[in-house]
LUMDREN-392231 format. One record per residue (C-alpha): residue number from 0; x, y negated, z negated. Coordinates in steps of 0.02 Angstrom, whole numbers. Layout:
+-----+--------+--------+--------+
! num !      x !      y !      z !
+-----+--------+--------+--------+
! NUM !      X !      Y !      Z !
...
+-----+--------+--------+--------+
! end
This chain:
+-----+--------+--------+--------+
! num !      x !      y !      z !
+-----+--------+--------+--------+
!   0 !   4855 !  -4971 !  -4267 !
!   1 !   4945 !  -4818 !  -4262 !
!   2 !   5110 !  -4900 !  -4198 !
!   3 !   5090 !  -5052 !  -4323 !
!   4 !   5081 !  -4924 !  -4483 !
!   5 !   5262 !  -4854 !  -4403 !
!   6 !   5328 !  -5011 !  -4371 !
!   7 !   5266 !  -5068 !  -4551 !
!   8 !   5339 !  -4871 !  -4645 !
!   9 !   5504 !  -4925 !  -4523 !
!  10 !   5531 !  -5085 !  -4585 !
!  11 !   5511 !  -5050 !  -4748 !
!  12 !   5632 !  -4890 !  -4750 !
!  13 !   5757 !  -4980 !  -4673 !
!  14 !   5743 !  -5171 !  -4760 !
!  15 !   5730 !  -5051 !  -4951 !
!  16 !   5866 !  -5160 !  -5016 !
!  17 !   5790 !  -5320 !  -4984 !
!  18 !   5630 !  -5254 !  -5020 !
!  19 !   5648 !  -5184 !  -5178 !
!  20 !   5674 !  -5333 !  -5290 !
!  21 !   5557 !  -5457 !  -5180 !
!  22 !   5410 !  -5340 !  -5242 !
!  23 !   5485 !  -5303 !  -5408 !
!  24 !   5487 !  -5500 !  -5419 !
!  25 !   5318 !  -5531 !  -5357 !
!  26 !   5239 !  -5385 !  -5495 !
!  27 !   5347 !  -5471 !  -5629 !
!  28 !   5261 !  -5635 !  -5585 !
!  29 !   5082 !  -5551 !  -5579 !
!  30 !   5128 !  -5507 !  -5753 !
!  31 !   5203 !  -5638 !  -5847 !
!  32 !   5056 !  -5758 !  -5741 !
!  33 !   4941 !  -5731 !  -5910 !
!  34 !   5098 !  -5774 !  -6018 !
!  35 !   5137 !  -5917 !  -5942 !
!  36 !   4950 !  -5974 !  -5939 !
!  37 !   4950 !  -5974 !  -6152 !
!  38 !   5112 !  -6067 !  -6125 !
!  39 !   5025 !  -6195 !  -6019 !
!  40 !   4871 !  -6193 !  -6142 !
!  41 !   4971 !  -6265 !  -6270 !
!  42 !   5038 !  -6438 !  -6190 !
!  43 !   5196 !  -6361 !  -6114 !
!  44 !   5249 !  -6389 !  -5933 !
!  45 !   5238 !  -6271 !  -5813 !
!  46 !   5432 !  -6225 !  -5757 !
!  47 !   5480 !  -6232 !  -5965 !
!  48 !   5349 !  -6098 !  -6001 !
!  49 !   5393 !  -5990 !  -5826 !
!  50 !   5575 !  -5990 !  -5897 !
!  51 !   5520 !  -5938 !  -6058 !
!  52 !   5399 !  -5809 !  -6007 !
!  53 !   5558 !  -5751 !  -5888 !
!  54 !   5705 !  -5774 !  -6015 !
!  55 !   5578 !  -5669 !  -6162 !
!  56 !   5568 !  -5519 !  -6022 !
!  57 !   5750 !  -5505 !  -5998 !
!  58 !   5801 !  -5513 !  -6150 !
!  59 !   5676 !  -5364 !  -6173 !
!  60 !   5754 !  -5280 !  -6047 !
!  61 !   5924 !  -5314 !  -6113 !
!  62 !   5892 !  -5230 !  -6277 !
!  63 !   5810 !  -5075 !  -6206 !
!  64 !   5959 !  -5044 !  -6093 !
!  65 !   6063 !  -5068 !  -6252 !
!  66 !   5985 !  -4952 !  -6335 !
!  67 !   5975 !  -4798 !  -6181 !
!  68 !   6151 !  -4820 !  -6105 !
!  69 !   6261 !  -4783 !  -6251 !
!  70 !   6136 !  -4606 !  -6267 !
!  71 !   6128 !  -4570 !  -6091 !
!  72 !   6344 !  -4578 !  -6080 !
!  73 !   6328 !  -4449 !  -6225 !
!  74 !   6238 !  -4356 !  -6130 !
!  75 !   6352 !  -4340 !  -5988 !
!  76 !   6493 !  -4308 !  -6078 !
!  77 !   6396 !  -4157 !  -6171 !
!  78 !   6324 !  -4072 !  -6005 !
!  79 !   6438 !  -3941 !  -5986 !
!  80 !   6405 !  -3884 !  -6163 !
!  81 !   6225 !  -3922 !  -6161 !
!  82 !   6201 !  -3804 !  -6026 !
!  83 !   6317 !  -3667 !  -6086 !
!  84 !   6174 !  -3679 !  -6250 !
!  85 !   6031 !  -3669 !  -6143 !
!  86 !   6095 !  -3529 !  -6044 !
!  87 !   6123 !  -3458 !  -6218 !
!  88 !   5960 !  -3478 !  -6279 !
!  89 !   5881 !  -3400 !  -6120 !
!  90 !   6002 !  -3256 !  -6133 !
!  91 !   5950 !  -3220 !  -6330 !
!  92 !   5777 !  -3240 !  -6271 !
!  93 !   5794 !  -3115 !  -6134 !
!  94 !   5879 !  -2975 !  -6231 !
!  95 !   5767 !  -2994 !  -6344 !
!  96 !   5613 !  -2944 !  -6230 !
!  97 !   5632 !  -2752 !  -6221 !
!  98 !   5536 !  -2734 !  -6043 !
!  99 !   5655 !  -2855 !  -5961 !
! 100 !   5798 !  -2777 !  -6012 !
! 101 !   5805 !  -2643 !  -5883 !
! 102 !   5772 !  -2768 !  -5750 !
! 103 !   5901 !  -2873 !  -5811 !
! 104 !   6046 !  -2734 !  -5817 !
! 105 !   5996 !  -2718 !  -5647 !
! 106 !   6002 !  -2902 !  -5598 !
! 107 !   6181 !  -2910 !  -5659 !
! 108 !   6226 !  -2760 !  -5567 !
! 109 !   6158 !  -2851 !  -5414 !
! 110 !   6252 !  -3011 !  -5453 !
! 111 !   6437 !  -2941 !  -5496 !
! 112 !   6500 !  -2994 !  -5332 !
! 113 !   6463 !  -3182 !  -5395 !
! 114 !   6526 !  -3200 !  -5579 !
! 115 !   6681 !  -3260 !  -5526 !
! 116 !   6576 !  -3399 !  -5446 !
! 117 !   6500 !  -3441 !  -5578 !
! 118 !   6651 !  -3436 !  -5699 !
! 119 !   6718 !  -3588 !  -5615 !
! 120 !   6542 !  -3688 !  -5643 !
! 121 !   6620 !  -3796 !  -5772 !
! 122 !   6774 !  -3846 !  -5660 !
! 123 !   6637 !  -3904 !  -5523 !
! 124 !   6505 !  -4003 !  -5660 !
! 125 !   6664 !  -4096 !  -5717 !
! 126 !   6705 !  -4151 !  -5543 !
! 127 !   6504 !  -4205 !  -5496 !
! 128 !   6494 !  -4293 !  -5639 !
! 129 !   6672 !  -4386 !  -5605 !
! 130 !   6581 !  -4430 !  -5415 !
! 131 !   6429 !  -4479 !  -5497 !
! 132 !   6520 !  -4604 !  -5628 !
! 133 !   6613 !  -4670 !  -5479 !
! 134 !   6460 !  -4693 !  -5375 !
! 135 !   6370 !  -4788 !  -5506 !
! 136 !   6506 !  -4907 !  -5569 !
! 137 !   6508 !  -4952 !  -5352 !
! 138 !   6295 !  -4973 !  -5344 !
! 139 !   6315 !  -5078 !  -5510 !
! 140 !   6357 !  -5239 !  -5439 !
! 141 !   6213 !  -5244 !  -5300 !
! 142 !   6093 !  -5164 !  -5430 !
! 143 !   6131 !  -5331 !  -5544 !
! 144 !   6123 !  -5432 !  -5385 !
! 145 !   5934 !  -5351 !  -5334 !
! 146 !   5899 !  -5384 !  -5538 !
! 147 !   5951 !  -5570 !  -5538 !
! 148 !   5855 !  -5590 !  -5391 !
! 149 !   5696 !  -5517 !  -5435 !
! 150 !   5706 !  -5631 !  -5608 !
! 151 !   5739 !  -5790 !  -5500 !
! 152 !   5603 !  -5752 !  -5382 !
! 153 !   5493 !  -5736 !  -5540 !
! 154 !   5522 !  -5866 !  -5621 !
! 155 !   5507 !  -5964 !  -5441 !
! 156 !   5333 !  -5917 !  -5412 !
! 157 !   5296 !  -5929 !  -5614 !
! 158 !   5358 !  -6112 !  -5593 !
! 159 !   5272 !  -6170 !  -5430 !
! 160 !   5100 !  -6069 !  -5436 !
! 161 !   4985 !  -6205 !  -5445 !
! 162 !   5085 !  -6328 !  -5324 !
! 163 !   5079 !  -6131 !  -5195 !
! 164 !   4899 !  -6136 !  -5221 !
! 165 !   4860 !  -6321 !  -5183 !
! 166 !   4951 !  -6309 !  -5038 !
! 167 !   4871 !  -6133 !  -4961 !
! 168 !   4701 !  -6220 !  -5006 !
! 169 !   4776 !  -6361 !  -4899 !
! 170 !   4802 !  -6268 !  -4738 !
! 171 !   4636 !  -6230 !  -4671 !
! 172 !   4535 !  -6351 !  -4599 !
! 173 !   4351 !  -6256 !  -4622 !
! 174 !   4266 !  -6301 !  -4808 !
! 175 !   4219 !  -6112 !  -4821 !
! 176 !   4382 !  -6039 !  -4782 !
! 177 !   4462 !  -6133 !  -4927 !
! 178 !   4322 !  -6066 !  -5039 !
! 179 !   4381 !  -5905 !  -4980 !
! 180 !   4570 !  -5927 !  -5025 !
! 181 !   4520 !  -6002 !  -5172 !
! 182 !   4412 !  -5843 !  -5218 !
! 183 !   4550 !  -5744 !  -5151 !
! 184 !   4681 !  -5830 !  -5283 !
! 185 !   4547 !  -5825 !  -5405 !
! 186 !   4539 !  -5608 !  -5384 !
! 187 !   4694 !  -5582 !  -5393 !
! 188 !   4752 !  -5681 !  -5536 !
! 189 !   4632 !  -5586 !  -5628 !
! 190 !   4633 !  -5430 !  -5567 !
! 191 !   4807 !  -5393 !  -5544 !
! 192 !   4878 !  -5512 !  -5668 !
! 193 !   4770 !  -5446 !  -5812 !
! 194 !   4764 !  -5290 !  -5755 !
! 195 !   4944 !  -5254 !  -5770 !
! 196 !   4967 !  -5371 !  -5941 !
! 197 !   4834 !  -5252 !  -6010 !
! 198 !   4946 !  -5083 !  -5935 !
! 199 !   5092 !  -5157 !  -6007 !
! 200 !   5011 !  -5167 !  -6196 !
! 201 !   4932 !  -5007 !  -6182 !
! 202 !   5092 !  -4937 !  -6133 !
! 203 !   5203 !  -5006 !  -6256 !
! 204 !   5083 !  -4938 !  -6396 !
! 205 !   5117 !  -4768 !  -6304 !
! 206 !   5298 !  -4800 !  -6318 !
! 207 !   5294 !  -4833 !  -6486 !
! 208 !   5160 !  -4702 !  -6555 !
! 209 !   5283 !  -4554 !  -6469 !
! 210 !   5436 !  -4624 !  -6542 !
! 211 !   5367 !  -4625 !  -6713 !
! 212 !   5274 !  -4456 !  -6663 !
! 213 !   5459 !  -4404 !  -6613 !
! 214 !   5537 !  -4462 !  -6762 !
! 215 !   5433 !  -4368 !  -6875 !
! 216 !   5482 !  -4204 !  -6788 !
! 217 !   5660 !  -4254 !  -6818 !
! 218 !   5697 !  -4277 !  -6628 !
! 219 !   5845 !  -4349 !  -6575 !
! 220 !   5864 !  -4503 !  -6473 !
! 221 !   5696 !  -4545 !  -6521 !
! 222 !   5677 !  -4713 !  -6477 !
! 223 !   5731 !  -4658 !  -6316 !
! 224 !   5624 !  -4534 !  -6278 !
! 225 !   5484 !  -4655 !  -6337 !
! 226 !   5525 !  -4794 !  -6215 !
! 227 !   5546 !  -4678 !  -6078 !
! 228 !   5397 !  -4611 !  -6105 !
! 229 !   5301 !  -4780 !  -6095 !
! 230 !   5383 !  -4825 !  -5924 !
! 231 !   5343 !  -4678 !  -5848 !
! 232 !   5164 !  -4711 !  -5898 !
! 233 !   5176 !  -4847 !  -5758 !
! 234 !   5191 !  -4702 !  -5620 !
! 235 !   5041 !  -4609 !  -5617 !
! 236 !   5008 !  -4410 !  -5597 !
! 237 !   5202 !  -4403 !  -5593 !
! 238 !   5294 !  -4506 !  -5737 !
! 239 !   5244 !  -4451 !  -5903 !
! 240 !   5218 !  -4267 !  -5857 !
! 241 !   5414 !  -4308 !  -5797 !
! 242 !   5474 !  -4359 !  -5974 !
! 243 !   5379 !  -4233 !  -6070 !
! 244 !   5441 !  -4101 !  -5964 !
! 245 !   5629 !  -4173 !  -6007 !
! 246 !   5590 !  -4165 !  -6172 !
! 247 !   5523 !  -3980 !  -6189 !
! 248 !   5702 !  -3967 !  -6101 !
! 249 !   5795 !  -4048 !  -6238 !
! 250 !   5698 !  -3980 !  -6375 !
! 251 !   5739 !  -3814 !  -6302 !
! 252 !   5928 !  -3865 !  -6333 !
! 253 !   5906 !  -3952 !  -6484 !
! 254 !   5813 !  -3846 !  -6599 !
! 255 !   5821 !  -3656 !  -6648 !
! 256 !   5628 !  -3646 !  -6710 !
! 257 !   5501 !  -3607 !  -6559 !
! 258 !   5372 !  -3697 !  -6665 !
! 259 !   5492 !  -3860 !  -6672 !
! 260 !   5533 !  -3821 !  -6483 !
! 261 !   5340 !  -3813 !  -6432 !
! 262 !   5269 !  -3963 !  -6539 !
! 263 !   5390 !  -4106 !  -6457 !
! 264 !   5297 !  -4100 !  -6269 !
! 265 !   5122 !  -4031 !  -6362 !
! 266 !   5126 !  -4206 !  -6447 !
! 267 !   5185 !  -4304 !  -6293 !
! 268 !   5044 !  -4213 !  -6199 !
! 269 !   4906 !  -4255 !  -6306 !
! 270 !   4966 !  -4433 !  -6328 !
! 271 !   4962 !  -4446 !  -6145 !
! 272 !   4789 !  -4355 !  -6119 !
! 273 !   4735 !  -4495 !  -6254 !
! 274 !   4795 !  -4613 !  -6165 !
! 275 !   4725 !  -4588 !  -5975 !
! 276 !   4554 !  -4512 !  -6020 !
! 277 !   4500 !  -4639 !  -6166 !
! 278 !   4608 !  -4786 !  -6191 !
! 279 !   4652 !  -4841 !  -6025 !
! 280 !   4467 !  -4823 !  -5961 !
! 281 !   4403 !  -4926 !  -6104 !
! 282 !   4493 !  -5048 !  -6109 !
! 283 !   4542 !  -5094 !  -5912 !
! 284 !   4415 !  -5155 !  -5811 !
! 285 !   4343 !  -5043 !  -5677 !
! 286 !   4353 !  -5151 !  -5543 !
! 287 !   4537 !  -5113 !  -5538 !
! 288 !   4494 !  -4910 !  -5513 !
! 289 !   4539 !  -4845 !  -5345 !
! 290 !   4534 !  -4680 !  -5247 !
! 291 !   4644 !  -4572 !  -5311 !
! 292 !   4692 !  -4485 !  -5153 !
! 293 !   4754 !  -4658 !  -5099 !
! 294 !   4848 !  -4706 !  -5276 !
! 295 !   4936 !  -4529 !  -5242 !
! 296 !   4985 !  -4550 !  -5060 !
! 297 !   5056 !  -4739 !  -5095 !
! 298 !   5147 !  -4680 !  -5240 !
! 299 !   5231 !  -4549 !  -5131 !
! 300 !   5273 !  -4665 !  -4993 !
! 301 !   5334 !  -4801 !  -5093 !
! 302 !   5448 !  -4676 !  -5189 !
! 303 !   5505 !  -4578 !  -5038 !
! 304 !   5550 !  -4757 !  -4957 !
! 305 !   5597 !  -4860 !  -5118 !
! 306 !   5622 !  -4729 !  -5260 !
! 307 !   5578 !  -4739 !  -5440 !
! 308 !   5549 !  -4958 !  -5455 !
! 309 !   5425 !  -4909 !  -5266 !
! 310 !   5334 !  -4793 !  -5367 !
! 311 !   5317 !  -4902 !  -5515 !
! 312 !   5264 !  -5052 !  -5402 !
! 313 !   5150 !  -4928 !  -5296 !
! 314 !   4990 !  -4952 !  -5400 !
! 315 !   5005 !  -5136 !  -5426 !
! 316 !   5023 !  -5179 !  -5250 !
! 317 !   4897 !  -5059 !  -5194 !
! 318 !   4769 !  -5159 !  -5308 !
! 319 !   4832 !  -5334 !  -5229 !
! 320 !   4819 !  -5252 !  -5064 !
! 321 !   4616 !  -5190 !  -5105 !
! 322 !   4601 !  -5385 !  -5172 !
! 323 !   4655 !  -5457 !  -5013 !
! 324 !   4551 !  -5348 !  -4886 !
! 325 !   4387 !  -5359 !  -5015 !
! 326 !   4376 !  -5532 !  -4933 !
! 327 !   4419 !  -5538 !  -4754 !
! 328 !   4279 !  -5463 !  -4645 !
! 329 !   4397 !  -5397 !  -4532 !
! 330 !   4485 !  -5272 !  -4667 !
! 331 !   4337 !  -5220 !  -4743 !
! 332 !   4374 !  -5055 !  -4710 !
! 333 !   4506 !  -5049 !  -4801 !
! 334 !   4422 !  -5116 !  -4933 !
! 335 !   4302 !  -4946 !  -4935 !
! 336 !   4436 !  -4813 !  -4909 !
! 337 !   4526 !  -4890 !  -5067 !
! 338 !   4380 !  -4901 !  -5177 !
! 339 !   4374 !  -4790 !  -5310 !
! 340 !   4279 !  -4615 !  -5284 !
! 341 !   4121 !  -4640 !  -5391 !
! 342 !   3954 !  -4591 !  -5338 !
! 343 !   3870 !  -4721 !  -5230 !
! 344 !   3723 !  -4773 !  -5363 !
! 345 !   3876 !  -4835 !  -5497 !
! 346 !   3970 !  -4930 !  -5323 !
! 347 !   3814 !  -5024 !  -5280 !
! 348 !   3788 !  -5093 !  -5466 !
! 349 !   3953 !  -5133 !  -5478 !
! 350 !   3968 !  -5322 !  -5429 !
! 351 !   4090 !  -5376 !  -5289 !
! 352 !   4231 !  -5459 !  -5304 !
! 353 !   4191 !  -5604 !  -5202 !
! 354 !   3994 !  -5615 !  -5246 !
! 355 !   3999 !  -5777 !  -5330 !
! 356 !   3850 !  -5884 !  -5295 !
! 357 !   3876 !  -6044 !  -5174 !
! 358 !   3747 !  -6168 !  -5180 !
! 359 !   3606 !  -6177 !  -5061 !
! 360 !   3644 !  -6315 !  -4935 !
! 361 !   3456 !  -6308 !  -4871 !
! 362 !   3379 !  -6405 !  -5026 !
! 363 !   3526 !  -6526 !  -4999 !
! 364 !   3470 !  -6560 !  -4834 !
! 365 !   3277 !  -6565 !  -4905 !
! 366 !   3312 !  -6683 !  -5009 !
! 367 !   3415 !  -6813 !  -4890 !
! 368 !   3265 !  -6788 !  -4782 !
! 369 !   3134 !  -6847 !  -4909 !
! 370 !   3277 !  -6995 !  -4964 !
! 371 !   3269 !  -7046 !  -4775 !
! 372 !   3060 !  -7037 !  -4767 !
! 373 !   3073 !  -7145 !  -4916 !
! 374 !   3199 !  -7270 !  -4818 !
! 375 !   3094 !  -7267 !  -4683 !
! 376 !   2949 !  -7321 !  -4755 !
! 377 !   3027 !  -7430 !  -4877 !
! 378 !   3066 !  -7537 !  -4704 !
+-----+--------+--------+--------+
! end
């Protein structure tokens, strides 16, 4: 087991590229699945409302990179002044502490030796960011190859779902192993499907309620800042605490006023607090909870091995993964070690994912008995 878990970590370190959009691709199609379904509901085919559902996402996606890359080239071309104002900010706030300033004096007596050093910062931040424009305009052309793909293998799976499942259901020969693929489907069309379309509401409201929270405090690039903040929701422990810690950064070079400085990430933090303590809980089921030591250590992995789209797809494919072992006896135990850490009492009421009642074949056979008696004697 040991050696299959490397093998596994291996292969998917080293196949990352082809990796990357196959599960972005499969998540995508977990989410639009409920989209498409209303489509469906209302008399239209199947691959028309997959493209749809598809077509409405990218153009999404479209807009929202229309809207950050224009402010994230401004950015760039402002870093070297951005930083000389934060370093002059943090210099007026240091001389302005009177026990630091002894230490300080001393710091810079300390550091002589390297001023020249650091006189020619600017010449070096010009040159990275040169390297860095040059290695992004090369990764841009597999990036929107990985992108296409993903979308295609959406709208693929969106498309064919029902002929997938009628032919899975075809492959075993046993009647109760198709009832437990077609449980199996069942689970994780709801669980994973709705649980993500409900994520993606929720965080869209987030994105929106801290760019209008942003706005008011007369941030800049508040849109931004708002959308960022919504997709980092998707990463948890690790994204939004991310963004608001960006913005505290940026508010520190924006604005002169601590108070204005201090409110930007005060807001963001009790937006987010909001969000994971009350509105998330309430309103996602809890058969989608899992162990947090286990959401922590797959987000890790996945980003280590895939970056920021593995630890975005991290959660979601940890759930599928719980789905799938919840009903084959042999991976039960991976079933327990990714169940949520709730006391036992609240894990024994909750019901399980694949207790749905089958009907009793012994009053079937009762009654073909009696029908037989009554043959019998009928002759």
């Amino acid at each position: 087991m040991v050696l299959a878990v490397c093998a596994v970590v291996s292969i998917g370190y080293v196949a990352r590229d082809f990796l990357i959009p196959t599960a972005g691709g499969i998540v995508l199609a977990l989410i639009l699945t409920p989209v498409a379904n209303g489509f469906e509901r209302i008399r239209l085919p199947a691959t028309p409302a997959a493209a749809i559902s598809v077509l409405a996402l990218t153009l999404l996606v479209a807009g929202l990179l229309a809207l950050v890359i224009p402010a994230v080239s401004g950015w760039i071309e402002q870093g070297p002044l951005l930083t000389r104002s934060l370093q002059h900010k943090v210099d007026t706030l240091r001389h302005s502490l009177a026990f630091m300033q002894e230490l300080s004096s001393r710091v810079e007596q300390a550091t002589d030796g390297t001023a020249a050093h650091a006189a020619e910062a600017p010449q070096k931040v010009v040159v990275q960011q040169r390297s860095l424009l040059g290695e992004l305009a090369t990764a841009t052309p597999g990036a929107v190859l990985q992108i296409a793909y993903a979308a295609v293998l959406a709208f693929m799976l969106l498309a064919h779902r029902n002929n997938f499942r009628r032919q899975i259901l075809r492959v075993p020969g046993n009647f109760g192993t198709r009832v437990r693929l077609a449980r199996l489907m069942r689970d994780i069309n709801e669980r994973v499907g709705h649980y993500l379309l409900s994520l993606v509401a929720i965080y869209s409201g987030v994105a929106l309620i801290s760019a209008i929270a942003l706005v008011l405090l007369g941030f800049s690039n508040a849109l931004i800042w708002g959308i960022c903040m919504g997709l980092a929701s998707f990463v948890p422990f690790i994204g939004a605490p991310t963004v608001i810690a960006l913005v505290a950064i940026v508010g520190a070079l924006t604005f002169d006023d601590w108070t204005r400085i201090l409110a930007a990430p005060a807001v963001l933090t009790a937006i987010h607090v909001t969000e994971s303590q009350l509105v998330t809980p309430t309103f996602v089921s809890r058969r989608c909870a899992l162990n947090t030591v286990a959401v922590f250590a797959t987000i890790a992995l996945l980003g280590w091995m895939w970056g920021a789209v593995g630890a975005i797809v991290a959660v979601p494919l940890l759930i599928l993964i719980s789905t799938i072992a919840a009903h084959l006896p042999s991976l039960r135990w991976l079933d327990i070690l990714l169940e949520d850490d709730r006391p036992v009492s609240e894990r024994l009421a909750r019901p399980s994912l694949a207790s749905v009642p089958r009907r009793p074949s012994r009053p079937l056979r009762i009654s073909a008995a009696r029908q037989l008696r009554r043959l019998l004697a009928a002759k």
